[in-house]
N, C-alpha and C positions, 0 to 999 in steps of 0.2 A: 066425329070426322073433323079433321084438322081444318082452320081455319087460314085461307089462300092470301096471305098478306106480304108473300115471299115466294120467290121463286122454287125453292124449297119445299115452301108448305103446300104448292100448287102441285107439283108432281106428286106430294103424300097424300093430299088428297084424291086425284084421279087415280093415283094407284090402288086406293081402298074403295075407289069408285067403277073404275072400269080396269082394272088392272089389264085384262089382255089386250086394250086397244096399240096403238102403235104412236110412241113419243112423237120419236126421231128414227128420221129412215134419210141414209146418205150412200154416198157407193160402196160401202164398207158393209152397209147390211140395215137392218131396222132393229128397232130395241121396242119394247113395251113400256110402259108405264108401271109394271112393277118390276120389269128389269132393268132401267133408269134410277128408280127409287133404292134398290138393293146397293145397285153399284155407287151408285152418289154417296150414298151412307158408306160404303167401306169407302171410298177414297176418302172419305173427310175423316172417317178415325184414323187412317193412315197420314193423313196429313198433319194430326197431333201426334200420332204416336211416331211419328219421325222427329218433332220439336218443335216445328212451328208452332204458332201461339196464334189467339186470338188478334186481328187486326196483319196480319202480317199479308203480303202482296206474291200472289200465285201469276209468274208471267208469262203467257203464251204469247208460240212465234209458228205461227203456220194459217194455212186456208179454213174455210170452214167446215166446220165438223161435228158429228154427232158427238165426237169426243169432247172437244171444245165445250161442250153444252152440260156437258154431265160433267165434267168438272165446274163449271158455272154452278151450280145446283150443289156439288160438294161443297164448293165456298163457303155458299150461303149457309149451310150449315153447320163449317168448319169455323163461323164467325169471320172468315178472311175472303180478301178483297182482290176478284181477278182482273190482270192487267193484259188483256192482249196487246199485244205489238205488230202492226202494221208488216205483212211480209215481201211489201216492196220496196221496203227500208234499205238506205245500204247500212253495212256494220257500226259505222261510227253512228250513227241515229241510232242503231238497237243497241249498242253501249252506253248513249246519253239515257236511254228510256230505262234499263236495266240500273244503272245506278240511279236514277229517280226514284225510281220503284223501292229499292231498298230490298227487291224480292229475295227471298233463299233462295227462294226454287221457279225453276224456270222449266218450261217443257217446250218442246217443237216436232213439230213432222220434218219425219228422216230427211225431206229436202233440205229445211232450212238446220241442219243442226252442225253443220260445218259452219253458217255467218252464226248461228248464236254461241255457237264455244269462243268463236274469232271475238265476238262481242263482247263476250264475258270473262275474257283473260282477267283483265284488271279493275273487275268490280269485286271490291272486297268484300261484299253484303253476300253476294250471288256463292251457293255453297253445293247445290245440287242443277245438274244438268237431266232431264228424261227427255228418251225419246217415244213421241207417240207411236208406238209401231217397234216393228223392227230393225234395227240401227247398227253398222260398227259403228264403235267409238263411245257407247252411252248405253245406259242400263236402261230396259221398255217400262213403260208406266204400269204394265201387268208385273214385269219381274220385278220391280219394290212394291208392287202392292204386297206380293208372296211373301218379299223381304221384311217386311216392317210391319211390327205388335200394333195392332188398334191401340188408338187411345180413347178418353172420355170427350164427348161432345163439349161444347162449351154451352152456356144461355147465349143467346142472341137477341137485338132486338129490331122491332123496325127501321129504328133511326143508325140502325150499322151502316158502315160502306159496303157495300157487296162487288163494286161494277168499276174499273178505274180506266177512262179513256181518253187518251192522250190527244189535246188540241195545238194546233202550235200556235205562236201569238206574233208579234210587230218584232219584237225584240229576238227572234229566230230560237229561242229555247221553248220545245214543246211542254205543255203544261197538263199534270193529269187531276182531270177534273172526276172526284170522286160523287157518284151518284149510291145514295142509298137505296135499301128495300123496297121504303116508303115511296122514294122517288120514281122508282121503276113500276111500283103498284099505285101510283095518282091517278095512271088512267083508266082506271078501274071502272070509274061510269061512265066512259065512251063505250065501254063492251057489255055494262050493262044494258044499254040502252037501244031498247029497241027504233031510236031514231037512228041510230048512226050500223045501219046495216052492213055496210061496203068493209066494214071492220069486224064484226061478228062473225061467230065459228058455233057451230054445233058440236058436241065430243066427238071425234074420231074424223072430221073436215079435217081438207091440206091446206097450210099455207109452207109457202114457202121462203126459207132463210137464205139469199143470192148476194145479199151485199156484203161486202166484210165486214169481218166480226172484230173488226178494232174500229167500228165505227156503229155509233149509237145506233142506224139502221137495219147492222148486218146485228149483232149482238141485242139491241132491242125485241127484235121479233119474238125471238124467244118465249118472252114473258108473255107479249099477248096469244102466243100458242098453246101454254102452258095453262094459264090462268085459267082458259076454257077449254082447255082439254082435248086439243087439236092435236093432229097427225103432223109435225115438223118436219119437212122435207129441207134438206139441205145439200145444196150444192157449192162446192168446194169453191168457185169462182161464178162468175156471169158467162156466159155461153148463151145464142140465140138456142141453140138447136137441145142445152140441157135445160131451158126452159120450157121450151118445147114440148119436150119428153114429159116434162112432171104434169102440164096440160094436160097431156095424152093419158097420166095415169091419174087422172080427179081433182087437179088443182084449182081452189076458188078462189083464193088472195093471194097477192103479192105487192112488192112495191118493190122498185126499180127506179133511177133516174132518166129522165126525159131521153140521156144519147140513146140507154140498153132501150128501151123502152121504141124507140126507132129502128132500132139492130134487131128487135124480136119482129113487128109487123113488117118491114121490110125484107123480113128472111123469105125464100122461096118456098121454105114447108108451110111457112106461117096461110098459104091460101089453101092448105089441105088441110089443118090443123079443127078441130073438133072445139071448140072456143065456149060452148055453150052452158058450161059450170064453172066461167071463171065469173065472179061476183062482183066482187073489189080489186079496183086497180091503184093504187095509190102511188105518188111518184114527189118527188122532192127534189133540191139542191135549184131549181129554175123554172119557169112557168112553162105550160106546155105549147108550141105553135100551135096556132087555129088547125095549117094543113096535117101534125102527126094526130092531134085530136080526131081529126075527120077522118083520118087513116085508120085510128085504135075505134070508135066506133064503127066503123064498114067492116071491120074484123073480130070486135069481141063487142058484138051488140048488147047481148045481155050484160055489162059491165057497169057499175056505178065506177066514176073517176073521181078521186080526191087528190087536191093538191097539198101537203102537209110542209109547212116552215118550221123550221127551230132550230135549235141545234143540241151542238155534245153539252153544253152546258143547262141549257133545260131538260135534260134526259129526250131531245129527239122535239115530238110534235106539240107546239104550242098555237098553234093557228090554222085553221084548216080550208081552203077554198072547197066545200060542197058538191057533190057531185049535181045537183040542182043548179049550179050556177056555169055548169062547162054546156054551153050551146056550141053545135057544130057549127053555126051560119056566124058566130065570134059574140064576144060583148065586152063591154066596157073593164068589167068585175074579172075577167080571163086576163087581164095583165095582171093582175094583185095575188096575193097572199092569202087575202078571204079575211075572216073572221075569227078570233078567240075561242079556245076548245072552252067549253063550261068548267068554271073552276080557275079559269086563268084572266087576269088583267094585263091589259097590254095597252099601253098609252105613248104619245110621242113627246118628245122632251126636246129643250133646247142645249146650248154646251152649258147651261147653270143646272140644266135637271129641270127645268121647269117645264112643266108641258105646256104647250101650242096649241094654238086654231086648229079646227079642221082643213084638213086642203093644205096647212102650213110643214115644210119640209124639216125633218129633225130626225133625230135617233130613236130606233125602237127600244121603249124598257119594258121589260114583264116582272110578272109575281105570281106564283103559284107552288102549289106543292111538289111541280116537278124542278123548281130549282136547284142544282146540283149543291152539296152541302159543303163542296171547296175545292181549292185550287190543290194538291194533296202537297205541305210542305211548303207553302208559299204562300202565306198572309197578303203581302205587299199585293199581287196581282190578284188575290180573292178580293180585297178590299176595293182596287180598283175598277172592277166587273161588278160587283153586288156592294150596295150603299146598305147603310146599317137598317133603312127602314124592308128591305128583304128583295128590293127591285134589282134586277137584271138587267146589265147596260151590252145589249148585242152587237154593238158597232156597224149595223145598219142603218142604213136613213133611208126614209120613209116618209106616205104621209098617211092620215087617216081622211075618209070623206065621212061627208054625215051621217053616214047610213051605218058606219062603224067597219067599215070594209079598209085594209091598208094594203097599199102600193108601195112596193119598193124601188127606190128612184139611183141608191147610187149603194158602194160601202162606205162608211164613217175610215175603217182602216184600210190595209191596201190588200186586202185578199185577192186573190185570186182566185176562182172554182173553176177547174178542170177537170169535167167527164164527172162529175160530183164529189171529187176530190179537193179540198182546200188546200192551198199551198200560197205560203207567205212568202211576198218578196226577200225579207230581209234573211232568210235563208238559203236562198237561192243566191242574193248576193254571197253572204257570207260561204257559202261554195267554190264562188267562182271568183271572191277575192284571192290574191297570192298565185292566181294564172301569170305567168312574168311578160307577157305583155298588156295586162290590165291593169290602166292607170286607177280607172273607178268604174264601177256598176251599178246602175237601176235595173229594177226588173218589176216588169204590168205585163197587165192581161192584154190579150189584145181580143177583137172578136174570131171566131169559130165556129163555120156552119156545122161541127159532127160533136167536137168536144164542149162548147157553150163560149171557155175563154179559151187561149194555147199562151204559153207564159214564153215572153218575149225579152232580153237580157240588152241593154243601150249599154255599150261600156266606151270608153275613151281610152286611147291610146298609152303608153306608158313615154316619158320621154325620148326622143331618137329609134322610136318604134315605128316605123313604116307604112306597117302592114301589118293587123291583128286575123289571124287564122282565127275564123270566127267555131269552124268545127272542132278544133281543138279547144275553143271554150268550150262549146258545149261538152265534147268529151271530158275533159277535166272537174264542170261539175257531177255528171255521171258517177265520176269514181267514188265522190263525195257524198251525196243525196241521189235520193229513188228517183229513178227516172224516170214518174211521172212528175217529178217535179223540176227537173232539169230543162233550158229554155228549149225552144222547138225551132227558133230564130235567134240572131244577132244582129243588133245595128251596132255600127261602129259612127260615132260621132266626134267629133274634136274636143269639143266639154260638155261636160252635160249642163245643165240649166241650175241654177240656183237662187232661190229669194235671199232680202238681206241680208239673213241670218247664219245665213250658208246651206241651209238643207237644201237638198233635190229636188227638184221640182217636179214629182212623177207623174201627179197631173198633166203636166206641159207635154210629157213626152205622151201621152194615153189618147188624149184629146183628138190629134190629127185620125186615130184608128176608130175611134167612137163617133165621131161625126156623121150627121142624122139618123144617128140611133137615141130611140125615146127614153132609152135608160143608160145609165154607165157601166151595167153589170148586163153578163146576156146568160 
């Protein structure tokens, strides 16, 4: 029996293991474990014998999907490397990702395949368009399968890239961070292990896949599905009422961010709702309030809560707050991060790299086997995230107490997280730069009781400008960038602030909206 060191070899396993059980099941239908294993295997010979080669970048543009999944699993053992794309991207974003990628081939659901044709006019790499489904204007991912002669697999190894997903950075061009095999299979003894229950699956258990799959949350589950042989329930977007449903029909894991996570026990079914085989509740991107905690307990008693930190660049969870440590009555330990998964180092550092006292304020670095293997196509920026001894500089700041527990106090950079969505000022600026009555842009977080931050836009006037129509800013970066990342406010101010040097002072403008709040992030 095939040894599970890849996402690949985990379906070929439970396909010789339990073949009838049920993969993936979405609104499309459910697939088995050896009708997953069948199909993955012809898409991947079709994927050579069309002429892709080994290493080359498969790009997805749509919601989540059982399709999406089984092509993941072709990848892996077509040797090549899928790139989802964010599908509330506007065009010019899936054309900068699209020529990153360097992909041939690109595929999308029939909604998005008008923005990714729009996208991929002028990426000269980009040679084949599919549509997942059926589509005018593009050939269905079933009708080239019909079309095109299998070819030979390739070898593969663990140290391939399988997983390519786009993080954006300071400097507003997003970056895709390739995670391998290896990297996707390190957390291998969290599910061994019969301590970390809230994460374990018995073969043929649901969990379920809700966050998007161009982000290590939505596209990670996956593996830990797969690995142990669980029933993948996938729902195309977050919805209270299609989480709901998947409860209704045997769900015991999931993970969601703190807002969905409020929008599910606050919904009105949620007090009818049968809560009794959910197990693990896992939640990410913010720490949970004392009052939703009190609220997810009164409604999903039976549930261990884990708080999980990391990111796209550690393949997703490298620190976990314990479900042992969330008291409803609050604690100290409920503001932090928690502790290091096993296998992982994580210490705080100052701007030389050197680590600090406990209790002392500094940047989080990690080291472990989930660290991603690069920035794909950009040395400069891998180099400057991961130092040659193999540590991860996340651009959080933090502190650690003695107990080894770390709090997170502020960002090192200027991210913003919205609704658990990252979004970087200097994109938003570069958006709303060349508005003609904007002389200059900053863009911070501001606080937000539903979404955590809401991205707020300070611009100054252009000369002999009046009056700046603050909603045609925002409409004009709309046209530009997904609008979840577009501001949700404008101040207009005379100049914005600057230190000696000349840069913005974003702090200056952040500070008055954070004031007595105990952190700078919420």
């Amino acid at each position: 029996m095939s040894e599970r060191i890849c996402i690949g070899s985990c379906v070929s396993y439970w396909a010789e293991k339990t073949p009838d059980n049920i993969a993936t099941d979405d609104p499309t239908g459910t697939q088995t474990y050896a009708e997953l294993d069948a199909r993955a295997t012809k898409i991947a010979q079709a994927l050579i014998g069309a002429g892709l080669t080994k290493g080359d970048r498969v790009a997805w543009l749509g919601k989540n999907s059982s399709a999406f999944f089984t092509m993941f699993v072709a990848c892996s053992r077509a040797g090549m490397v899928i790139a989802p794309i964010g599908w509330r991207l506007a065009a010019p974003e899936v054309a900068y990702v699209l020529s990153d990628t360097q992909a041939p081939l690109l595929i999308c659901d029939p909604e998005f395949l008008e923005i990714g044709q729009k996208a991929g006019e002028d990426v000269a790499t980009l040679k084949t368009i599919l549509a997942n489904g059926q589509a005018d204007g593009a050939q269905s991912v079933d009708q080239w399968l019909d079309d095109t002669t299998s070819g030979d697999l390739p070898q593969t190894g663990v140290q391939d890239g399988v997983l390519q997903l786009y993080t954006s950075g300071t400097t507003g061009n997003p970056k895709g961070a390739v995670l391998s095999n290896h990297n996707l299979h390190a957390v291998r003894p969290l599910m061994d292990n019969d301590q970390f229950e809230w994460v374990r699956l018995d073969p043929g258990e649901r969990m379920l896949a809700v966050m998007p799959i161009a982000h290590i949350a939505g596209s990670g589950i996956g593996i830990i599905a797969f690995y142990q042989g669980g029933h993948l329930m996938v729902l195309p977007e977050f919805t209270p009422d299609g989480v709901l449903d998947c409860i209704d029909q045997g769900l015991v894991g999931f993970f969601l961010v703190p807002t969905a996570l409020q929008m599910l026990v606050m919904h009105p079914r949620a007090q009818s709702t049968d809560f009794s085989r959910v197990r693990g509740v896992s939640y990410g991107a913010a720490p949970i309030p004392l009052e939703l905690l009190r609220q997810c307990i009164k409604t999903m008693p039976n549930a261990m809560f884990c708080q999980q930190y990391g990111m796209t660049e550690t393949t997703g969870t490298v620190c976990i707050l314990p479900p042992e440590d969330h008291d409803p009555e609050g604690n100290e330990r409920m503001r932090g991060i928690g502790i290091p998964l096993p296998g992982v180092e994580m210490k705080i550092v100052d701007e030389n790299h050197q680590e600090v006292a406990p209790n002392t304020i500094g940047e989080i670095a990690t080291r472990s086997d989930l660290n991603m293997l690069h920035y794909f196509n950009n040395e400069a920026k891998t180099k400057e995230t991961v130092d040659a001894d193999g540590w991860l500089y996340t651009g959080d700041a933090a502190i650690m107490d003695e107990d080894g527990y770390f709090y997170i106090k502020d960002r090192v950079k200027d991210m913003i997280i919205s609704g658990g969505e990252n979004v970087y000022p200097a994109e938003v600026e570069n958006a709303i730069f060349g508005h003609p009555q904007v002389n200059e842009v900053a863009v911070i977080g501001i606080p937000h009781e539903k979404w955590g931050e809401a991205v707020k836009a300070v611009v100054s006037p252009k000369p002999g400008v009046d009056e700046v129509d603050t909603e045609s800013v925002i409409s004009w970066a709309r046209e530009r960038i997904a609008a979840f990342k577009a501001p949700k406010s404008v101040d207009v101010i005379a100049e914005l602030p600057r230190n000696a040097s000349g840069k913005i002072l974003r702090r200056e403008l952040r500070d008055p909206y954070w004031k007595g709040k105990d952190r700078g992030v919420n």
